[in-house]
N, C-alpha and C positions, 0 to 999 in steps of 0.2 A: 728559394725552393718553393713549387708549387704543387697542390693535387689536387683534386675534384674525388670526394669519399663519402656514397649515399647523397649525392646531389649538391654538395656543400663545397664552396670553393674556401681552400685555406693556402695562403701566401705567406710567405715571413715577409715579402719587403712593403705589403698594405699592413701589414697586423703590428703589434706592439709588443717588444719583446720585454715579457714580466722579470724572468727569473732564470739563472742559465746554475746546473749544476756540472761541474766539470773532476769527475770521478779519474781514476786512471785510464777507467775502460773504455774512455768515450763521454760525453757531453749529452746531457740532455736541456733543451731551451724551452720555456713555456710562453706560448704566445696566447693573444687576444686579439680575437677580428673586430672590425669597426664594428658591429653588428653583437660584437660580448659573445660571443663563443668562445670556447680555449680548446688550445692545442698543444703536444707536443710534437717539437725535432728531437730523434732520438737516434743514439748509434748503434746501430744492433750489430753483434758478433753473429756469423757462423762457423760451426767447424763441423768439415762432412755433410754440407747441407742439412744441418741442425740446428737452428736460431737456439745460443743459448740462454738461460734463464737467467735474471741478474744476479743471484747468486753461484754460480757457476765458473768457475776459474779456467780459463784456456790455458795458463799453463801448468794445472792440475789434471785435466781432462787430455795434455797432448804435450808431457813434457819432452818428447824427439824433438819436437821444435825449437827448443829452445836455444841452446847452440849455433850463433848466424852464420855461419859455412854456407858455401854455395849451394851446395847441395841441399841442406833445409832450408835455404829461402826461397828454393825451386816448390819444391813440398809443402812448405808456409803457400804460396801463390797460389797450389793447385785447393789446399784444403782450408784456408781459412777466409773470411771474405766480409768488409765491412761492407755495411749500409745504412746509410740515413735513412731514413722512416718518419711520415708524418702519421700520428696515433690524435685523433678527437677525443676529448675530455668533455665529462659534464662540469658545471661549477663545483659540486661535490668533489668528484677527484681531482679538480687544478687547486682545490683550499687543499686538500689533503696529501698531493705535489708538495705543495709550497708550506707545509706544515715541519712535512718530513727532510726539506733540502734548507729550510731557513730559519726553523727555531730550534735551538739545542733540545736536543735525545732527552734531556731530566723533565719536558712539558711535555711532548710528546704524545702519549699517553694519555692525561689530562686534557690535550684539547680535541685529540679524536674521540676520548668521551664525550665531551659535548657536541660535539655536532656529528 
């Protein structure tokens, strides 16, 4: 996957894949270009043309869906809609990514104090 965002070209198959968090809701991977920029691949929900927010439950937000009958995987199709997204990160937020997806919740805290 490739994009060009504010002049900057970010690739995953030149960049270096740091750290992949793989949640229920989708995947998000943290890369780095030869160059030390970082990046996220991220999966983004919509439902109703709404990017929802990560705390946001689709099947809270649109429990008719949830039932797989033909008929709501017609409905599932029209109204809900995955997408990969590439999101640039400063070093700031790819330490503070990789704080939150690879050190247990009790440091947490403690290290976004300090930096």
């Amino acid at each position: 996957m490739h994009a060009i965002i504010n002049g900057r070209h970010y690739d995953t198959a030149l960049a270096t894949a740091i750290a992949i968090e793989d949640p229920l809701d989708g995947s998000e991977e943290l890369y780095q270009t030869r160059g030390g920029t970082f990046f996220l691949v991220a999966n983004e929900k919509w439902l109703d043309g709404r990017r929802l927010k990560r705390d946001e439950d689709l099947h809270e937000l649109a429990p008719e869906l949830q039932p797989l009958t033909t008929h709501v995987s017609a409905q599932r199709k029209k109204r809900i809609k995955n997408v990969r997204t590439i999101i640039p990160l400063t070093r700031r937020e790819a330490l503070i990514w990789s704080i939150r997806i690879r050190v247990p919740k009790t440091f947490h805290e403690y290290l976004l104090e300090v930096i």
